[in-house]
Each structure stands twice: as structure tokens, then as C-alpha cells.
C-alpha positions as CSV (number, residue, x, y, z in Angstrom):
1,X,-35.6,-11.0,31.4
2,X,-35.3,-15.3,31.5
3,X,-35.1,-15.1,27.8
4,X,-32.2,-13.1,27.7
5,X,-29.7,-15.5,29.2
6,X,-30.6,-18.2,26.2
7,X,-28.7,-19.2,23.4
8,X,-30.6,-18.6,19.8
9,X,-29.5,-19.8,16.6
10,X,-29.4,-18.1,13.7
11,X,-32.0,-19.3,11.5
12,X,-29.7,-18.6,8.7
13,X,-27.1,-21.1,9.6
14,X,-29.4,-23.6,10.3
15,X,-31.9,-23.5,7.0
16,X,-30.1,-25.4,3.7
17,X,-28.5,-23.2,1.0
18,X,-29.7,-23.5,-2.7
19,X,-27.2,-26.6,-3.2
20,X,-29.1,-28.5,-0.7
21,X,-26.3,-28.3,1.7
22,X,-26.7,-27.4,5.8
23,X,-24.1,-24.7,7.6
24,X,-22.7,-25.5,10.8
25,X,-25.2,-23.8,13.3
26,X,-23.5,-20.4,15.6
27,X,-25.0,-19.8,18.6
28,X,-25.6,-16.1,19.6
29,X,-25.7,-14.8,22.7
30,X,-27.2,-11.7,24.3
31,X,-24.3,-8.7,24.8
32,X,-25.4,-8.0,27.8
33,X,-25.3,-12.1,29.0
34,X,-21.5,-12.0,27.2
35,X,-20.6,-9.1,29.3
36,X,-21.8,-10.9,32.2
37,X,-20.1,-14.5,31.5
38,X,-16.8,-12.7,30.6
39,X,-16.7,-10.4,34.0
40,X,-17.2,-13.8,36.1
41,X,-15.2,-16.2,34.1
42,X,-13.3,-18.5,36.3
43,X,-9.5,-18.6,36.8
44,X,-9.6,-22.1,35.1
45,X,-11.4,-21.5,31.7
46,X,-10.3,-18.0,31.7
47,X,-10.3,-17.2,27.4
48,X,-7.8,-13.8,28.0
49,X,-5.4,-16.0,29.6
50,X,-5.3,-19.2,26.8
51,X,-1.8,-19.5,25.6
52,X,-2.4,-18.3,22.2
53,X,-3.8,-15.2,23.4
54,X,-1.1,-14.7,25.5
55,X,1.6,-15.5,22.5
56,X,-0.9,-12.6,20.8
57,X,-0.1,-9.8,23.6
58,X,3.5,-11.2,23.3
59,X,3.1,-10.3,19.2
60,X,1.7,-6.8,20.3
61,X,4.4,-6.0,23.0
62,X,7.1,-6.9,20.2
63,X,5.8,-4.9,17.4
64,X,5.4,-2.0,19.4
65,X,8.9,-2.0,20.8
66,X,9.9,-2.1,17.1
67,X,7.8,0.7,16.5
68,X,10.1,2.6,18.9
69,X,13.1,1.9,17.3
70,X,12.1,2.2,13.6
71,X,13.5,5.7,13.2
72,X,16.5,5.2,14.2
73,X,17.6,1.4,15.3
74,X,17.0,-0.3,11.6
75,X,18.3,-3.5,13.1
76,X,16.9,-3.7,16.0
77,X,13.4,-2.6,15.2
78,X,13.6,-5.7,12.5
79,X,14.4,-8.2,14.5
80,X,11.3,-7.3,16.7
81,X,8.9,-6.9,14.1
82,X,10.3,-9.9,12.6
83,X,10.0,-11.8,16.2
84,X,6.1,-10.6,16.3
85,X,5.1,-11.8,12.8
86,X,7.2,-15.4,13.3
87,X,4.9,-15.8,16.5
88,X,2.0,-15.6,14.4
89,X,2.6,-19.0,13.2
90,X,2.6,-20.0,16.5
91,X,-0.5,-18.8,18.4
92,X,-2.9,-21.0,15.8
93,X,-0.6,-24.2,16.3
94,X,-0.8,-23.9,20.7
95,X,-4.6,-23.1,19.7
96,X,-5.4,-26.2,17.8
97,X,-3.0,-28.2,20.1
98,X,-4.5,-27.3,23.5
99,X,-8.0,-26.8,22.3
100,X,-7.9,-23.0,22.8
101,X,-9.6,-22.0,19.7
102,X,-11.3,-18.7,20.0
103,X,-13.4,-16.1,18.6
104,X,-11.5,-13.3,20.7
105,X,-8.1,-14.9,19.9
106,X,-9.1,-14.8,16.2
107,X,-9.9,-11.4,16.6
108,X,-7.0,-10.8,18.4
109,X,-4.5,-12.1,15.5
110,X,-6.2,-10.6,12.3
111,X,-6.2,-7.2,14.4
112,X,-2.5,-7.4,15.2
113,X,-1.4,-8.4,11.6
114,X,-3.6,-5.3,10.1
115,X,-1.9,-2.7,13.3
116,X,1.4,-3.8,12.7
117,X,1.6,-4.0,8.9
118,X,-0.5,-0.5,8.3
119,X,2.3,0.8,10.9
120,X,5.3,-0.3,8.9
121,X,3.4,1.2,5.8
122,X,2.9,4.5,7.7
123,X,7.0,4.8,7.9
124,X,7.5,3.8,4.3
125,X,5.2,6.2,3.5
126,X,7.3,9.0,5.2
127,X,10.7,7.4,4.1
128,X,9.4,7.6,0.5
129,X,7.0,10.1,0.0
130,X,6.7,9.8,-3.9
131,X,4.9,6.8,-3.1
132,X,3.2,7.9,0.0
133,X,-0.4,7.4,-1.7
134,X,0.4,4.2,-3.1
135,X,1.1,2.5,0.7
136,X,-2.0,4.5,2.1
137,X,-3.7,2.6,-0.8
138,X,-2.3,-0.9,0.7
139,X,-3.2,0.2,3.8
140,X,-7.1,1.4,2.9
141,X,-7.3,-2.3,0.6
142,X,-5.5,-4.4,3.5
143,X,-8.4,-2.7,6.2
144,X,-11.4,-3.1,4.0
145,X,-11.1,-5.9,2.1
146,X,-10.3,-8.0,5.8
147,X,-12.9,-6.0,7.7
148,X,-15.4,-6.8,4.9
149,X,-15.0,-10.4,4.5
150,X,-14.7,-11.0,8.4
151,X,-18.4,-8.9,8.3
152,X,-19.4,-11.0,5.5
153,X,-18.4,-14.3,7.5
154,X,-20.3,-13.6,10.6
155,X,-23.7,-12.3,8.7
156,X,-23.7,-15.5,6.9
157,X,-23.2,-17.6,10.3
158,X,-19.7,-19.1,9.7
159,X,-17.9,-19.9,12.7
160,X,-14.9,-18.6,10.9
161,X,-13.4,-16.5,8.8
162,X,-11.0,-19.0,7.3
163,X,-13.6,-21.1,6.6
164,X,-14.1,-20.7,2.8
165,X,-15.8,-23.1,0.6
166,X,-14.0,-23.6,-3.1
167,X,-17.3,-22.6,-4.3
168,X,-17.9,-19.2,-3.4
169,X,-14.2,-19.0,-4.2
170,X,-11.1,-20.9,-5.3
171,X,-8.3,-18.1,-4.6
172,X,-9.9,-17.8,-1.5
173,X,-10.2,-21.7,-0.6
174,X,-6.8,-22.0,-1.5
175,X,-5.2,-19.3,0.5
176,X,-7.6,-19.7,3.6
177,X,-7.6,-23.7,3.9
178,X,-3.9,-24.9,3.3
179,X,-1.4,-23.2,6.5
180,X,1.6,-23.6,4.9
181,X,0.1,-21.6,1.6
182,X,-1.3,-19.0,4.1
183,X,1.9,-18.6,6.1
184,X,4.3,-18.4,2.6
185,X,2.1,-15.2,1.3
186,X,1.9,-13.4,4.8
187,X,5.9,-14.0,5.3
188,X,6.7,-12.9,1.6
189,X,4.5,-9.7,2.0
190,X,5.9,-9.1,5.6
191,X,9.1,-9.0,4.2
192,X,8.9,-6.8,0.9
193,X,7.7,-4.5,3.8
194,X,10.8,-4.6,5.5
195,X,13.3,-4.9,3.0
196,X,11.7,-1.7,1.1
197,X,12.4,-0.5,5.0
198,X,15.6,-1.6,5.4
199,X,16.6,-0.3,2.2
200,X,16.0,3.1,3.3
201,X,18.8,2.1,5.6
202,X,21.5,-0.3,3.4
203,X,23.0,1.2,0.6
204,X,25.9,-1.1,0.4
205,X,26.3,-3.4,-2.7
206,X,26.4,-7.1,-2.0
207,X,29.9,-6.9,-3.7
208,X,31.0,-5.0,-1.6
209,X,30.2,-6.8,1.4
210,X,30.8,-9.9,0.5
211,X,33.8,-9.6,-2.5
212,X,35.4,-13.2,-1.2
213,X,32.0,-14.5,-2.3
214,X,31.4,-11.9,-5.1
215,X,34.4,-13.8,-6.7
216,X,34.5,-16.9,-6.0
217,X,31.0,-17.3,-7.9
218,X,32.7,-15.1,-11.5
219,X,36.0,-17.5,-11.2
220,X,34.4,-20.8,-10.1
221,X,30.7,-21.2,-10.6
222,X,29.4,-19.0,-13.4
223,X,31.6,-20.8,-15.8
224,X,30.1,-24.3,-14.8
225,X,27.1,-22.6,-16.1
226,X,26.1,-24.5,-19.8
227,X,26.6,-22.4,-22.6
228,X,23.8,-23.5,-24.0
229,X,21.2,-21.6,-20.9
230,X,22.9,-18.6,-20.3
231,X,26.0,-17.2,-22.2
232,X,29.1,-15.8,-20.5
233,X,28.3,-12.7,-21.6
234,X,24.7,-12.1,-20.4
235,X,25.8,-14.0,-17.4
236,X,28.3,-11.5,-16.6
237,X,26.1,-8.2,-16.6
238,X,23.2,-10.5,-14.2
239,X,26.2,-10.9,-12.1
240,X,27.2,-7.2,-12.4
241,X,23.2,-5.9,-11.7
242,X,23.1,-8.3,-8.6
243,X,26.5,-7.3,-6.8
244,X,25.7,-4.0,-7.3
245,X,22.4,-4.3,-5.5
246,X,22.1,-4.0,-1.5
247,X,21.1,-7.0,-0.3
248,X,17.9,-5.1,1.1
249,X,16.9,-4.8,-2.6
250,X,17.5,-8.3,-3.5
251,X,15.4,-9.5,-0.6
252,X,12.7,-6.8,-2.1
253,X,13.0,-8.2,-5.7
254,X,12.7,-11.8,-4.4
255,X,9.3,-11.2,-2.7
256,X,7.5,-8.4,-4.7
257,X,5.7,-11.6,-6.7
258,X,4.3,-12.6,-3.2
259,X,2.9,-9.5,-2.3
260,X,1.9,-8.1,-5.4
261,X,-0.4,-12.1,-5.0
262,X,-1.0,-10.8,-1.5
263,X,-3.2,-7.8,-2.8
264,X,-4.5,-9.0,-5.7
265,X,-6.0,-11.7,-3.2
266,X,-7.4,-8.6,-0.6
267,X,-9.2,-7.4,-3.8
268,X,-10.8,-10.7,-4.6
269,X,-11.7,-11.0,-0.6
270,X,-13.0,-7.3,-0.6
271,X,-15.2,-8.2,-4.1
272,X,-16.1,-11.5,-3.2
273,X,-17.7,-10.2,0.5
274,X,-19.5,-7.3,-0.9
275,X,-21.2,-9.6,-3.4
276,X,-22.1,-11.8,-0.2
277,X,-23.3,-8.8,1.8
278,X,-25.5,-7.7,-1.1
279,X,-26.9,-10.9,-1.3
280,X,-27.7,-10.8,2.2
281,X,-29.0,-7.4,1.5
282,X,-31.2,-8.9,-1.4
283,X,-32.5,-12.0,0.5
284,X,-33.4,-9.6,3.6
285,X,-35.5,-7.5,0.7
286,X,-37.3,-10.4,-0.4
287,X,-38.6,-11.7,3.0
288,X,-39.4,-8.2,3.8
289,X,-41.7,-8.0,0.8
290,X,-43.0,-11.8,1.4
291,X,-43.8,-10.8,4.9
292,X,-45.7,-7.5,3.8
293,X,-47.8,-9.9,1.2
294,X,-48.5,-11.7,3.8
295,X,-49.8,-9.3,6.2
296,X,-51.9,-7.5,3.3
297,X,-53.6,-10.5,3.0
């Protein structure tokens, strides 16, 4: 059919909100037409071969060669999956610089951050099994609360998911619309992940591996310490607590605030799309029953 092949607009992104304000309008194509435009696309314009999707199967190949040496090559398997999630701050930036912004890339990068993450959580899971149901918990909040609010963006026509106004939500408009904001939480909650991995690994106190260091701070730097903020004595048992730590649980103490943020932010995402969704749901109900007046008429 002729009408198939045309663009429609969703007459939700196009009609203005109760604050008098207009959405961006999103075209929507036919699947079938999609299909169709994908299959023939041309070598030039081709949207699986932009650069940023290519930096995204780069991000794929990486963490799944870390997955294959998780087990048993700690270091190794690190420096991969730390390699795939530093690339993620990369694919946006060639995006936005080469105009190769797209829906698939998108896609593409929320799907690998979920894959890789719930993967690393599967292992911690095994390595510590007292607290096996509290990472399938991360993983179930992590899945839903992103699935949810991605689902909520598209019924309500936004172009992206990202795209949050300070209105339906501040937490959200802050994390979503400043990069460097966005970039700080996923790194800090990437690696309490991996240091609660590697410290299934490390059990060597920093003292020990770095005594040179361990004593030149006690003999020359803690006492330069005022009296007044910390005394000698209080000093001297932090100091005690933190060589006696692996570095691996330093690195976990030092970013447990950043994700513990990170999921108290997926709950807000995962309540604040499910009170858009019903919404939806409740503004669908009431044209339903408008046009039913109507037609009993």
C-alpha cells in the first residue's frame, strides 16, 4: 500500500502539554518500510558503520574478552572491561562531532552498559554468594528501571532518552543533561564493581605493598597534621585501618557513595516512568471514553 511508505507523526508529540508548551515532533515509520530502507542503505550513509557504532562493537568485543578471562586472569579481564567502559565516553563525543547521532547507536550503548554490568554482577554473585540476592537485585533494578524509562520516553514521543525536563524531574535532569555528571556516577559505579571483583583476588595490605610509602606518611606527613583536626592518636589507628586494607578495598570504600547514588537514581527513573506510563494509560482511558460518548450520540 502507497500509504505505507509515509512518515506520520505522533499526534502526541505534536499537540501542547498542560503548561502550554510544544514537544519536538518524531516521525514514525512503518516496520516493514524500516526493514526495507535498512536492507538497501547505501555504502555512504550506511548507520551500522558510523564510527560510534563501530567504537560500540569495539566496547562489545572488549567486554566479552574480559568475560573470558574473569575466572581466572583478574588483571587482565580488568583492563578489558575497564578499556570497554572508558570507550563509552567516547562513542557519544565521535557521535556529536561527526553528526552520527542515532537511534540504533543509542540503543546500542545503553544495551552494552546493562550486558556488561549485569555480567560482572553475575561473577560477584558466585564469588560471594552470601550476597548473591542482593547483586541479582541490582541487576533486576539496573534492567527495569532503564527498560522502563526508555519505554516511557518513546510512548511520550521524545527523541531521546536523555532528554529529561527538570520538571518531571530534577535528579533525573541533573544526571541525564550535564556529561561530566553522567560519566562521574557510571565510572564510580563501574568501579565498586570491579574492585568488590578484584578483591576477591587481592588480599594484600597496602602496607605491605608499599611499606617505603606506608612510612614515610607516619614519620613525615601525619605529624604536619594540626592537632587541632585530627589528634595523633586517632590519626594513628585511620592510618593502621587503611594499611591494613588491600587496595582493592580502598578503591571499594572510595566509590560505594557513587553507587549506592547510582541506584537510588534507577529507583527514581523506574518510579518516575511508571507514573508516566500510567498516565499514558489514563489519558488513553479518557479518549476512549470521549470517543464512545461521542459515538452514542
Amino acid at each position: 500500500m502507497a500509504d505505507r511508505s509515509k512518515t506520520r507523526s505522533l499526534s502526541l508529540s505534536s499537540t501542547p502539554g498542560r503548561s502550554g508548551r510544544r514537544r519536538d515532533s518524531i516521525d514514525v515509520i512503518d516496520a516493514k518500510v524500516a526493514v526495507d530502507l535498512a536492507t538497501h542503505q547505501t555504502y555512504e550513509e550506511n548507520v551500522f558503520l558510523f564510527v560510534p557504532n563501530l567504537i560500540g562493537y569495539g566496547r562489545i568485543l572488549l567486554a566479552g574478552l574480559s568475560l573470558n578471562y574473569m575466572k581466572s586472569h583478574p588483571k587482565v579481564c580488568t583492563a578489558l572491561y575497564g578499556l570497554s567502559c572508558l570507550l563509552d565516553a567516547f562513542d557519544g563525543m565521535a557521535a556529536r562531532a561527526l553528526g552520527q547521532t542515532s537511534k540504533f547507536g543509542a540503543v546500542l550503548d545503553m544495551v552494552t552498559d546493562r550486558c556488561t554490568t549485569s555480567c560482572l554482577l553475575c561473577f560477584l554473585s558466585s564469588a560471594y554468594p552470601d550476597y548473591a540476592i542482593l547483586f541479582q537485585f541490582l541487576i533486576t533494578l539496573d534492567f527495569s528501571s532503564h527498560y522502563m524509562h526508555m519505554y516511557s520516553s518513546l510512548v511520550t514521543g521524545s527523541r531521546s532518552h536523555k532528554l529529561v525536563t527538570s520538571d518531571v524531574s530534577r535528579i533525573l535532569w541533573y544526571y541525564y543533561n550535564d556529561p561530566k555528571t553522567l560519566f562521574l556516577f557510571c565510572a564510580g559505579n563501574e568501579l565498586f564493581y570491579v574492585a568488590l571483583y578484584l578483591m576477591h583476588f587481592e588480599k594484600s595490605p597496602i602496607g605491605g605493598i608499599f611499606p617505603a610509602l606506608s612510612a614515610f606518611l607516619v614519620s613525615s606527613v601525619f605529624p604536619l597534621v594540626p592537632s587541632e583536626l585530627v589528634d595523633s592518636k586517632t590519626l594513628a589507628c585511620i592510618a593502621a585501618v587503611v594499611f591494613n586494607l588491600s587496595w582493592a578495598q580502598l578503591l571499594a570504600i572510595l566509590t560505594f557513595p557513587v553507587c549506592l547514588a547510582k541506584n537510588i537514581i534507577n529507583l527514581v527513573q523506574g518510579w518516575k516512568a511508571s507514573k508516566i506510563l500510567v498516565g499514558v494509560d489514563l489519558s488513553e482511558r479518557a479518549r476512549e471514553r470521549e470517543a464512545l460518548a461521542m459515538k452514542e450520540e
